[in-house]
C-alpha positions as CSV (number, residue, x, y, z in Angstrom):
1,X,-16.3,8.3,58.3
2,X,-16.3,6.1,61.3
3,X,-15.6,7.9,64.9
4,X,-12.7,7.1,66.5
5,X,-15.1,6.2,69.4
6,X,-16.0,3.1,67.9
7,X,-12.7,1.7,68.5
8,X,-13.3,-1.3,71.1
9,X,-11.0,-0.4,74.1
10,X,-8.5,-2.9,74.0
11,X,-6.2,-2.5,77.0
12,X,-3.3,-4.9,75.7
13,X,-3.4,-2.9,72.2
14,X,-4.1,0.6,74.0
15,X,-0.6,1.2,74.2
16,X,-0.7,1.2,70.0
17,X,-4.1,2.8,69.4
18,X,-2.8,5.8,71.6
19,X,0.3,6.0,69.2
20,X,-1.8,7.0,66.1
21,X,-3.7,10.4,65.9
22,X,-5.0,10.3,62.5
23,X,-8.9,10.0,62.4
24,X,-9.3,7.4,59.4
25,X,-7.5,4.0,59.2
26,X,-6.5,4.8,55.4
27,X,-4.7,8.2,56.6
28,X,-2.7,6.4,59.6
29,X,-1.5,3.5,57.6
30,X,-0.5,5.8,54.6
31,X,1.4,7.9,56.7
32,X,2.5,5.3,58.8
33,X,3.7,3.3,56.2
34,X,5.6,6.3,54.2
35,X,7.7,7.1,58.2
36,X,8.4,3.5,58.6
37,X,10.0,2.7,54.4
38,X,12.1,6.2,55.2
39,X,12.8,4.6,58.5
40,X,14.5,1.6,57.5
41,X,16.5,3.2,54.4
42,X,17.7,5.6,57.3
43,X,18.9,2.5,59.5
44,X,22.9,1.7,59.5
45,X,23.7,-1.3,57.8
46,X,26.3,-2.2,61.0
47,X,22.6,-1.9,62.7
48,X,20.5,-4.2,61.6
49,X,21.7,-7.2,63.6
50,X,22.5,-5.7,66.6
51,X,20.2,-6.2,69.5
52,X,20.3,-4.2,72.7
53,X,20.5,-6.9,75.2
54,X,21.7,-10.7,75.3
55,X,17.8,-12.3,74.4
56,X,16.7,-10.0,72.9
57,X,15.7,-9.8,68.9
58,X,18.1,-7.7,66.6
59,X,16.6,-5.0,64.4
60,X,16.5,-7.1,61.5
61,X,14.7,-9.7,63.5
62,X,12.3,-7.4,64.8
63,X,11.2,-6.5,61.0
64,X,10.1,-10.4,60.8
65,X,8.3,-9.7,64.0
66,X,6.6,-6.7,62.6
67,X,5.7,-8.3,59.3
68,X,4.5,-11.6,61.1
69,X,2.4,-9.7,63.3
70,X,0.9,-7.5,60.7
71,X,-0.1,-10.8,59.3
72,X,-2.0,-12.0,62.3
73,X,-3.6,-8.7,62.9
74,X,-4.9,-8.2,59.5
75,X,-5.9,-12.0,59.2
76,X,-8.2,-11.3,62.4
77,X,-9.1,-8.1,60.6
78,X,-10.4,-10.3,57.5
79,X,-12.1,-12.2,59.7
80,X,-13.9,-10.2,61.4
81,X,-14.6,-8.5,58.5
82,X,-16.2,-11.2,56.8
83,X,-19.0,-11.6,60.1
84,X,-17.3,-14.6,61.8
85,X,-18.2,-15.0,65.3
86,X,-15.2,-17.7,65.7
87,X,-12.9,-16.6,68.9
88,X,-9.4,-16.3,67.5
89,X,-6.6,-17.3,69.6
90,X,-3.5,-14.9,70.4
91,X,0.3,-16.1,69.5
92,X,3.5,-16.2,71.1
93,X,5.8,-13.9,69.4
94,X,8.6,-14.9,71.4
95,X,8.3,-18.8,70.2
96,X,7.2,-17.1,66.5
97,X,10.6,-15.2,66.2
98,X,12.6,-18.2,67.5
99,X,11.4,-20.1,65.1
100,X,10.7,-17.5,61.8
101,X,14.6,-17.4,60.6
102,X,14.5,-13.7,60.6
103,X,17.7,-13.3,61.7
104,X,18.8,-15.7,58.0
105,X,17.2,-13.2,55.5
106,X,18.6,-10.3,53.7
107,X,17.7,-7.1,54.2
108,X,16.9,-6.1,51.3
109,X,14.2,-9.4,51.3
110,X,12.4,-8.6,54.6
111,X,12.3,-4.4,53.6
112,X,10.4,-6.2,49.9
113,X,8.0,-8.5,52.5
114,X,7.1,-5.6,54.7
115,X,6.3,-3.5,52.0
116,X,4.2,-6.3,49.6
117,X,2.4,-7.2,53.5
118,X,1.6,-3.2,53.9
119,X,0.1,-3.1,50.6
120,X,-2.1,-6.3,51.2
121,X,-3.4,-4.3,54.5
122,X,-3.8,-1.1,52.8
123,X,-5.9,-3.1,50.1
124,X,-8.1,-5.0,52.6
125,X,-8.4,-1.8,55.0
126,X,-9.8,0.4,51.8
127,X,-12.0,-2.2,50.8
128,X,-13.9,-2.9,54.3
129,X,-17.5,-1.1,54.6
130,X,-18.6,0.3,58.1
131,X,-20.6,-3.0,58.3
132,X,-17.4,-4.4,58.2
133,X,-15.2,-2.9,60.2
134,X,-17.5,-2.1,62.8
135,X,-18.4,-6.1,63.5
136,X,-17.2,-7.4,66.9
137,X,-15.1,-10.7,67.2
138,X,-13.2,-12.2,69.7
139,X,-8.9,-12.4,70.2
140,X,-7.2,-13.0,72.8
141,X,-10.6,-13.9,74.8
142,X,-10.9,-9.9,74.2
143,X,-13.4,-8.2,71.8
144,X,-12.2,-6.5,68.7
145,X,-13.3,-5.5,65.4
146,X,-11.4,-4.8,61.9
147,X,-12.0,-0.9,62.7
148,X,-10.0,-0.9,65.8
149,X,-7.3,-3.3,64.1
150,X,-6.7,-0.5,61.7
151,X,-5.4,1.7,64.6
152,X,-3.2,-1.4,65.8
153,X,-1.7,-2.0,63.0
154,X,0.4,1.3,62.4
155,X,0.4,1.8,66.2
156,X,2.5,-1.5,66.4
157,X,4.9,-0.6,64.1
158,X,4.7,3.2,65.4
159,X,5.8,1.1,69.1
160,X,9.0,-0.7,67.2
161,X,9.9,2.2,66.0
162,X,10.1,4.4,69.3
163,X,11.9,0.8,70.7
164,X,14.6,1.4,68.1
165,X,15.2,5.0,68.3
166,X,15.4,4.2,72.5
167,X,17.2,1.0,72.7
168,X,18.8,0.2,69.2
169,X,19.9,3.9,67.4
């Protein structure tokens, strides 16, 4: 088992890392991943396309966001992974939602992409060795490595979570 202490401080992902206790990657996205399905079933349909504030992205909108990002998270993850030195640029997930048709797809759709995307991560995260996950890259003109990715990954949707219980519930 890796030490947490190999996680790569990361001061724009802190905020996520910080969310998630569990020691191994495995554990957090498991449990993670079992909070966030009972999570949505739990979310009133009248819900799911409101938004708190003019501009800002409904619920069901934010589960686009959520599944896009896991994408580009575990996509650096792979990577990384695989030894690549290449820098690896960030995104804008403002211009992303505006232009990912979130707010066009059933519920039911985006609930069956989040949790076919959750299984791809769990997959990748489980096969990784400590070679792996331990090997530093660069996103965001920041350092990373797959390890630390497996904390930002639930810790993202562990952050959209507390933002709809706060702002949207």
């Amino acid at each position: 088992m890796i030490p947490r202490t190999e996680i790569i401080p990361a001061p724009f992902y802190q905020r996520y890392i910080d969310l998630i206790k569990e020691e191994e990657i495995g554990e957090a996205i498991k449990k993670n991943t079992r909070q966030f399905t009972k999570f949505l079933e739990k979310i009133p349909r009248k819900k799911i396309d409101y938004a708190y504030a003019e501009s800002k992205w409904t619920i069901r909108e934010s589960l686009q966001h959520i599944i896009d990002a896991e994408r580009v998270f575990t996509y650096r993850a792979l990577r990384f992974s695989r030894l690549d030195p290449t820098p690896l640029p960030g995104f804008d997930e403002n211009e992303w939602a505006a232009n990912a048709g979130g707010a066009n797809r059933s519920w039911k759709e985006l609930k069956a992409e989040f949790a076919a995307v959750r299984e791809a991560t769990t997959l990748l995260f489980g096969s990784l060795s400590e070679a792996q996950l331990l090997f530093k890259g660069e996103a965001r003109e920041l350092p990373l490595n797959a390890f630390t990715i497996g904390f930002i990954v639930p810790g993202h949707v562990a952050h959209h979570i507390n933002i709809f219980k706060e702002r949207y519930l």
